[in-house]
C-alpha positions in Angstrom: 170.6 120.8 58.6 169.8 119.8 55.0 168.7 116.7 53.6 170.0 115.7 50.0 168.1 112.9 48.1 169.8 109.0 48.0 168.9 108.7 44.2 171.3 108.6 41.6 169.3 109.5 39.0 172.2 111.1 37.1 173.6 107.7 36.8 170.4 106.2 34.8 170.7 106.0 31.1 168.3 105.8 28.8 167.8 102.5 29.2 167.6 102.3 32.8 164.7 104.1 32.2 162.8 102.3 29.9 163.7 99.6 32.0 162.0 101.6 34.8 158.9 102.1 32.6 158.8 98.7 31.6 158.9 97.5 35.1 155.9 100.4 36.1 153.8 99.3 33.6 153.7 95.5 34.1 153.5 96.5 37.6 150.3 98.2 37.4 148.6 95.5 35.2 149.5 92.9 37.6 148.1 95.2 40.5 144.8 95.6 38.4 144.4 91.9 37.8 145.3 91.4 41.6 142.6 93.9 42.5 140.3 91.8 40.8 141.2 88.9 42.3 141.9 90.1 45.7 140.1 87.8 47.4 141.8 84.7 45.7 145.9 83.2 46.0 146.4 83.6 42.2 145.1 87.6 43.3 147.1 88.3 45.8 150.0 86.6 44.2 149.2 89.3 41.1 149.3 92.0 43.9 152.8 91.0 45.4 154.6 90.7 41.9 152.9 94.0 40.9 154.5 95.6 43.8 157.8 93.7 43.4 158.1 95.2 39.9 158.0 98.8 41.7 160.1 97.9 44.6 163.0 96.7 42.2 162.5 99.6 40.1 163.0 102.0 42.7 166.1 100.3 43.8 167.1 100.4 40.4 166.7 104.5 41.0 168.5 105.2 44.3 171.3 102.5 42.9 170.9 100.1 45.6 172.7 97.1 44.4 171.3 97.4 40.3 173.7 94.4 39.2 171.9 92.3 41.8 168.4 93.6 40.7 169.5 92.9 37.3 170.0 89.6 37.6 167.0 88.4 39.9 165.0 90.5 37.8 165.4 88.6 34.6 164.4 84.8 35.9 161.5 86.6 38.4 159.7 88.2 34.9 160.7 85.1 32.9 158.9 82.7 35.1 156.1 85.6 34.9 155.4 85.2 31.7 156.1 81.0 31.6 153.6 80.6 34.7 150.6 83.4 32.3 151.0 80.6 29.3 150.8 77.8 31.9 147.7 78.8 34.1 145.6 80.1 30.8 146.5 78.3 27.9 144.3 77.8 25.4 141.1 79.5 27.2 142.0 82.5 29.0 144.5 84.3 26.7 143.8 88.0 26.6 144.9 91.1 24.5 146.0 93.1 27.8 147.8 89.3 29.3 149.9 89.3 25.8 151.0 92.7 25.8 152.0 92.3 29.5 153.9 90.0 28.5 155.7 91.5 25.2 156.3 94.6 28.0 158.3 91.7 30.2 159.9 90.2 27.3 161.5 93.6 26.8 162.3 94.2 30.5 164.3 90.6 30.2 165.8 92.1 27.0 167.0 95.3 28.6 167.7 94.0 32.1 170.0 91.6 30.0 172.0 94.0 28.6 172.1 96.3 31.3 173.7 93.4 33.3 175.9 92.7 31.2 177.1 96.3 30.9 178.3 96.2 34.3 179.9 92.9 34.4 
């Protein structure tokens, strides 16, 4: 008996993974900022959007439903980055929160176009 893999990797373009790298690296930062805020709700909520960034990525990976991932992605990383601006504005605006959130802005950018590729 053999087992073959589920992914469809031979399926993701260039984009996808970018996308995918996108989507890895905001999902790290928010686990480090959740891991220094563990013991707080805005902490933990850090922690469960980090690992929602991986979760969708890998679905994007094994093909499980990307359309669908797609388009929940883009308003889930939009509010993201509304909700940084809203909580820290003016005092608490850091180099590593802005980049995080010109990585997002590009995921919304690519996840844009790679939904509406498949419409």
């Amino acid at each position: 008996m053999s087992f073959t893999s589920t992914s469809e990797t031979a399926s993701l373009t260039t984009l996808h993974r970018v996308g995918i790298a996108l989507a890895a690296i905001t999902g790290v930062i928010h686990l480090a900022f959740g891991a220094l805020a563990i013991d707080t709700a805005q902490g933990i909520s850090f922690v469960l959007a980090g690992i929602a960034f991986f979760v969708a990525a890998g679905l994007v990976v094994v093909d499980y439903r990307r359309r669908l991932i797609y388009l929940v992605g883009i308003p889930f990383t939009a509010v993201q980055i509304v909700l940084y601006f809203y909580l820290n504005w003016p005092n608490v605006i850091s180099p590593l929160g802005i980049g995080d959130k010109v990585v997002q802005t590009g995921l919304i950018a690519i996840l844009v176009v790679l939904y509406r590729r498949e419409s």
